[in-house]
N, C-alpha and C positions, 0 to 999 in steps of 0.2 A: 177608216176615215177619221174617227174619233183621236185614236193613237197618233193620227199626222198632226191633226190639231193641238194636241196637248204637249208636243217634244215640237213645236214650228211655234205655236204661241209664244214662249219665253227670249225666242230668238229675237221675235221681231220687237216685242216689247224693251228686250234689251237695247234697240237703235247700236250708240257707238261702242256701247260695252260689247257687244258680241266679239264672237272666235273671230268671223270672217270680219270682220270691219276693217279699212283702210283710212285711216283719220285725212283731215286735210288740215291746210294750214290754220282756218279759222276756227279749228277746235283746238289748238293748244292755249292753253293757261297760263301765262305768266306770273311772277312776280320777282321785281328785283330784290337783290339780297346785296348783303354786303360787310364785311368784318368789322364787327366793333372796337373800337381804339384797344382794350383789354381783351378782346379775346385770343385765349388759347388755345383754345378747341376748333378754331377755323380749320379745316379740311381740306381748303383748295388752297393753291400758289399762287394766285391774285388777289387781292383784296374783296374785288366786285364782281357782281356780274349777272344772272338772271336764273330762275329757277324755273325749267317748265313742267307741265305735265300733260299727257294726252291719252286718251285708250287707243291702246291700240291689240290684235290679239287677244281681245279678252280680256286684259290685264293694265293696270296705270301703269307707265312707262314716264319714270322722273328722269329730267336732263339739268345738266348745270351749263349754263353757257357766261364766256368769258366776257368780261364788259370792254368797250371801247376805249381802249389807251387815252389818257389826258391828252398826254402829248403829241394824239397821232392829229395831223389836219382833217378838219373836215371833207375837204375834196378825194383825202386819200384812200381806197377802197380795205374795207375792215374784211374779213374774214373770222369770225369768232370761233376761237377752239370749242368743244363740245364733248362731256362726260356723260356717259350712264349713272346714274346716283341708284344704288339698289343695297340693299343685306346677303346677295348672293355673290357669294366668294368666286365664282368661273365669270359672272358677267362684269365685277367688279374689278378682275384683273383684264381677261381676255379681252371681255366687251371694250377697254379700255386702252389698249395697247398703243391705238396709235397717236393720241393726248393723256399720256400718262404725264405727262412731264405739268398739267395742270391740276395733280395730285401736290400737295405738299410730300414731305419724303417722311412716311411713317418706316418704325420697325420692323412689323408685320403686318401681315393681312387680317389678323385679329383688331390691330389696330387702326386699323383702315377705316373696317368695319364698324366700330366705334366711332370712329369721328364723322362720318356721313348715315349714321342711324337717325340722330335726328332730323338731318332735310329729308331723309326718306320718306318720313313721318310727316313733314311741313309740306313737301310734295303731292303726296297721295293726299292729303288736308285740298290742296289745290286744285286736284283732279273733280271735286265735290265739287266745284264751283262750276258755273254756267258755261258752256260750250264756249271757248273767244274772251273768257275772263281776263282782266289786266289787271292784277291786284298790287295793293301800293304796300310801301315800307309797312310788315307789323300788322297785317289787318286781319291775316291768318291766325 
């Protein structure tokens, strides 16, 4: 009874970090991001757009998502493309195949890798924050 207790405590204390956990919407974390006039080292093929993070699996799971076209009308319905942001080379291509095209066009996957190390880093920063976080420009 002891041993149940001791491998069943950790579970429950963990809430949304657990293995089994199935996030819901109002645990994802935002925060918009957005290329600065001189940056180089921007990573994606639009300027703007949103950086989430959520537990999911056990594990923080960073997303980039594409921001709303200036140009598009408001009445028109948006659909935003959506990225894995991670350091693992299978989910960073795989994971991403079918919005790859929201990748800027690096060399390699080394280089890839490099250039979304850091939102990995500003991501998993976000996932720390409060269940249904909205964090503004910079506050990470």
């Amino acid at each position: 009874m002891m041993a149940e207790m001791a491998v069943a405590m950790p579970l429950m204390l963990a809430g949304e970090q657990g293995l089994f956990h199935f996030p819901s919407p109002d645990e994802v974390r935002v925060q918009p991001i957005s290329r600065a006039e001189n940056e180089a080292e921007w990573p994606f093929a639009v300027d703007d757009g949103v950086l989430a993070c959520v537990w999911s699996g056990g594990q923080r799971i960073v997303s980039f998502f594409e921001g709303r076209p200036s140009d598009l009308d408001e009445d028109e319905p948006f659909e935003p493309r959506g990225l894995i942001v991670t350091t693992d080379p299978i989910q960073l291509t795989i994971g991403n195949m079918a919005n790859r095209a929201l990748f800027r066009p690096a060399a390699s996957i080394e280089e890839r890798i490099r250039l979304v190390a850091p939102f990995v880093t500003l991501g998993q920063r976000l996932c720390d924050q409060p269940a249904g976080a909205r964090v503004g420009h910079g506050e990470l």
